[in-house]
C-alpha positions in Angstrom: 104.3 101.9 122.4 106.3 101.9 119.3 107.2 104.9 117.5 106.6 105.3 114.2 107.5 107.4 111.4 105.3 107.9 108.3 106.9 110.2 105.3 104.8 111.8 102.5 106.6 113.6 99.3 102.7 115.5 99.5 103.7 119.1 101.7 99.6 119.2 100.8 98.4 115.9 102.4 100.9 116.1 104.9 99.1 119.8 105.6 95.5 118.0 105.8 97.1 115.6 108.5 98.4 117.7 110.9 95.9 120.7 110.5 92.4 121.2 111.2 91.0 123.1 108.5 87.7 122.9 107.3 88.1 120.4 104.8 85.5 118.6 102.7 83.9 115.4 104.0 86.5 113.2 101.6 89.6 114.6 103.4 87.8 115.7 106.4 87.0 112.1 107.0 90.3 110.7 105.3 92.3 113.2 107.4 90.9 112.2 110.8 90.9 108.4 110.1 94.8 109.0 110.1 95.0 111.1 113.2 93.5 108.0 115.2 96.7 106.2 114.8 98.5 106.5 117.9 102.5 106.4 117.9 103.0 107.5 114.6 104.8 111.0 113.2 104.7 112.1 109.8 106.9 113.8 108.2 107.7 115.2 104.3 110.5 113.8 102.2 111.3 116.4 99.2 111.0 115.1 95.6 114.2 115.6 94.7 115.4 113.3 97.5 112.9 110.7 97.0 114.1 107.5 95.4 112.1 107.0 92.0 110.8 103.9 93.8 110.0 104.6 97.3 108.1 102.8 99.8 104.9 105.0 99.2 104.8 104.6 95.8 105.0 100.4 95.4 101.3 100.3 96.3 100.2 103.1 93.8 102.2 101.2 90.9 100.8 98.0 91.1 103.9 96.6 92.2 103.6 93.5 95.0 104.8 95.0 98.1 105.1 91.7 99.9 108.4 91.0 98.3 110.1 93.7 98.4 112.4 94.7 100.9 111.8 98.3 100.5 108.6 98.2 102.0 109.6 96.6 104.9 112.9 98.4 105.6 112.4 101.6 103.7 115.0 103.3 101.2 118.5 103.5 102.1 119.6 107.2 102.0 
């Protein structure tokens, strides 16, 4: 199995990911749906040294994340 690595720049959703709080059925539900994933480990990039456009964030601006290299490759720190 491939390893994979996952980064959020949210210390809070990353929080809801690995704990098991009782969370309400939107997270709850969200939360788990990401723990079935096998293989992968997620981990938290700060703010300050994520790139102003990061892999995570192509998706969320309407940008077309099949061409761009970015996505597929992730930033080059």
């Amino acid at each position: 199995m491939t390893q994979q690595f996952c980064w959020l720049d949210s210390s809070v959703a990353l929080h809801w990911i690995h704990g098991n709080g009782d969370y309400k059925q939107f997270v709850a539900n969200r939360a788990e749906k990401i723990r079935q994933h096998n293989g992968v480990e997620w981990r938290h990039v700060n703010a300050d040294e994520n790139p102003e456009e990061s892999p995570a964030d192509l998706a969320s601006r309407g940008g077309s994340v099949g061409e761009k290299d970015l996505w597929w490759n992730g930033p080059m720190l």
